[in-house]
N, C-alpha and C positions, 0 to 999 in steps of 0.2 A: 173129865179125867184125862182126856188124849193131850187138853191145853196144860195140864199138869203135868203129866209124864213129858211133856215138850221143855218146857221150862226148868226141868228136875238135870234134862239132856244137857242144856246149854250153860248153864251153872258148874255141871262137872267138869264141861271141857272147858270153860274159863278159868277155873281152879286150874287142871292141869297146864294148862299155856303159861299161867302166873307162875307154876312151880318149876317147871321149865324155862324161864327166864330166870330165876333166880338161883337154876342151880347152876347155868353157863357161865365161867368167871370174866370178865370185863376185858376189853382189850389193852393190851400192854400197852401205856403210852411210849412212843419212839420220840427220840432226843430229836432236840431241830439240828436240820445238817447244818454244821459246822460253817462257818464264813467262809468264804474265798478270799484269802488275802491278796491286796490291793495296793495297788502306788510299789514306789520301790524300795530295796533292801534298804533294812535299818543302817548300813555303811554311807551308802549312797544320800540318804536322809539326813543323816547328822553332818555331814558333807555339805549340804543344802543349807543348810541350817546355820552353821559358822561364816560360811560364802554372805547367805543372805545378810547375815547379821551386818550393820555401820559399824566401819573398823578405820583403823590407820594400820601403815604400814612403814617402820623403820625399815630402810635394805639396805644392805653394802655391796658393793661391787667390784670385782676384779678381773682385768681383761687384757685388753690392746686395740690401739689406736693405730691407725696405717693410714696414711694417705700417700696414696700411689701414683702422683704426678709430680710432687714437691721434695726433692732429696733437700739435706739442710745444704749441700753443700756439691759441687762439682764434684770433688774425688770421695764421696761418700753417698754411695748410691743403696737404698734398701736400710730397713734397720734390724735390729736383732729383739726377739720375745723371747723369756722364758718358755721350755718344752716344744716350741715351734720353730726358734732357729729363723734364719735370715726371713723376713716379711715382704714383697712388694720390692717396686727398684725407684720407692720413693724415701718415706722414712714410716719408720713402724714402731713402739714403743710401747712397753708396759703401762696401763691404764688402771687407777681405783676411780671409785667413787660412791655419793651415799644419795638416796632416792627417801624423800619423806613422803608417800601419798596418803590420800583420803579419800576412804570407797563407799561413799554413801547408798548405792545399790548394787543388784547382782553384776549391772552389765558395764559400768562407767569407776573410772578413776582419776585421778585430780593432785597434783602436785611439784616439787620442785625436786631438782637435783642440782650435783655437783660433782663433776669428773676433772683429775687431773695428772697429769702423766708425771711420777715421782725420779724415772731412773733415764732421761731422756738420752735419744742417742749425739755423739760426741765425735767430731773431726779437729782430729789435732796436727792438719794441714790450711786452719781458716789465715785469712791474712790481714788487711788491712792495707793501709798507704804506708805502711814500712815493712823493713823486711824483719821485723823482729817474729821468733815463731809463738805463732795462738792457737789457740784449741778452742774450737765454739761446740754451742752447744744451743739444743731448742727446745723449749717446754712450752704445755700447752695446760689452759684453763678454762673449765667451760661454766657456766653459771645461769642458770634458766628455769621454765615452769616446763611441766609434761601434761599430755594428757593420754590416756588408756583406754583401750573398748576390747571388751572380755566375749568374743563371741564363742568362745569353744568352751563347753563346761562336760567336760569327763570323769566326775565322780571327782577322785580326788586332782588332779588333772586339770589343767587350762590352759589355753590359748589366749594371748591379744595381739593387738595392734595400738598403734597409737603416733602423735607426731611430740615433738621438739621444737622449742623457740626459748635464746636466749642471745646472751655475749660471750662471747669467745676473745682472750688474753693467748698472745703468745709471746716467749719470749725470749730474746736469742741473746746467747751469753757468750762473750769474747773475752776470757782470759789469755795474759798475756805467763810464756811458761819458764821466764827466766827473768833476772835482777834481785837484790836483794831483797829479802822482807823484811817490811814498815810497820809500823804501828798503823793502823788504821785510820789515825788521826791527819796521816800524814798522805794516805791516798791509800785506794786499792789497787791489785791488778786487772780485776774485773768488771767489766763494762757491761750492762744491759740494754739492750733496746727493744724496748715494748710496741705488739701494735696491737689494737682493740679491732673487733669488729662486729657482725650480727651471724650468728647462725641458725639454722633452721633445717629441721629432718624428721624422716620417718622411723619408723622402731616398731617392732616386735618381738615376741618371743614367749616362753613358756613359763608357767609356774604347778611346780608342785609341792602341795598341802600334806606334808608329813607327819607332823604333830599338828595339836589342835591350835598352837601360836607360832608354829615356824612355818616359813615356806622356803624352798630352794626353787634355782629355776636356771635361765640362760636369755641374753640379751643382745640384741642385735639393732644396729642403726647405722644408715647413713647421711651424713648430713654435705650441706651446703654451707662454708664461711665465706661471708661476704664484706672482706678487706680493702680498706685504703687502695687507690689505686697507683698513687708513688711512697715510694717505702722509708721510714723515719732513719738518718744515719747522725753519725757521733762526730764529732770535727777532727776525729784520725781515720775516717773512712769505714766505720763499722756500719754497715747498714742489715734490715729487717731482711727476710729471704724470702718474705710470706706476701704476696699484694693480691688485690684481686680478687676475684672467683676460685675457691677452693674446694675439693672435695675429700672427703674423712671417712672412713668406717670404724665401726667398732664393733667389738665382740666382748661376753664378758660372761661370766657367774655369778649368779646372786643369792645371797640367804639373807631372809628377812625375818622380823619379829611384828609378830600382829597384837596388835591394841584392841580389844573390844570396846565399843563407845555404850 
């Protein structure tokens, strides 16, 4: 009886435990915490994103060209820019030009340009072996490959460097500013005399990614032309002003249109 009434004990209290678990209701399950977001803002990503992507790059240019040891002429010292006014006490002049690169990664670019001074400055005391009076005049042409290295990347924002190598045209114009006008056939008054040479320089500057296919920016280079060392003349004494060892700067503005490859 005592093994009975034992057994009778242990049964009721197993009942109650079972009926006490089932009347407890279940723990609320909790959400899993939320991510921490990671990497950077969505601006800064799709930034990344176009950068990274292989592009070309159409660019136009517009600036000034100064070199600050070479005036074209004795009584024409310094030249004159738009919005800057007399330049350097050699000759200075308004500069375009157009930049085709190809940017196969984030960090490198690759391409050619062409710069050339459209309004150059003008001495209309040039002379000759007569005394008739001339007005010369100097233009300049550059023609070459570049190459870029993009080490600054600030979201939309960038930094490079890069060098210059090509041939450099310059070309000095001696019209004469009195006698009748000819038909052409019959002669002009103006005389050219071209000299060819090798340039070579550094450059930098910035680019900012405004829209998803424009960029603007700012361009800076100085170079080295390395000219004839006696100077090409015309057989009434016009001769080239430009020999030698020369040095050039330039400055400039740029808007570009980007090609996605």
């Amino acid at each position: 009886m005592r093994a009975v009434a034992i057994a009778c004990i242990l049964h009721v209290c197993a009942l109650l435990v079972a009926g006490q678990a089932r009347a407890e209701p279940p723990p609320l399950a909790t959400a899993p915490p939320a991510p921490t977001p990671s990497g950077p803002p969505e601006s800064e990503q799709l930034a990344r994103t176009l950068i990274d992507r292989a592009h070309t790059i159409a660019e136009l240019e517009i600036g000034f060209i100064a070199l600050p040891r070479a005036p074209i002429s004795n009584n024409q010292k310094g030249g004159k820019v738009p919005f800057l006014g007399t330049v350097s006490k050699g000759d200075a002049t308004m500069q375009t030009g157009l930049h085709l690169l190809y940017r196969g990664s984030r960090d490198l670019a690759f391409g050619a340009g062409a710069l050339f001074a459209p309004s150059p400055t003008s001495d209309s005391n040039a002379g000759g072996l007569g005394p008739l009076p001339r007005t010369h005049s100097r233009s300049y042409l550059y023609l070459g490959g570049e190459a870029r290295w993009v080490p600054l990347h600030f979201k939309w924002l960038e930094g490079w460097l890069g060098l210059t190598m090509g041939g450099v045209v310059i070309a000095d114009r001696f019209t004469t500013d009195v006698g009748e006008a000819v038909p052409p056939i019959l002669g002009t008054k103006q005389v050219t005399v071209r000299t060819e040479g090798f340039a070579v320089g550094f450059q930098a500057g910035l680019s900012w990614m405004f829209a998803e296919r424009w960029v603007a920016g700012a361009a800076f280079r100085a170079d080295r032309w390395i000219l004839p060392d006696s100077p090409n003349c015309t057989p009434i004494g016009d001769c080239a002003t430009l020999t030698g060892s020369v040095e050039a700067f330039e400055a400039g503005l740029t808007i570009g249109y980007r090609i996605p490859l």
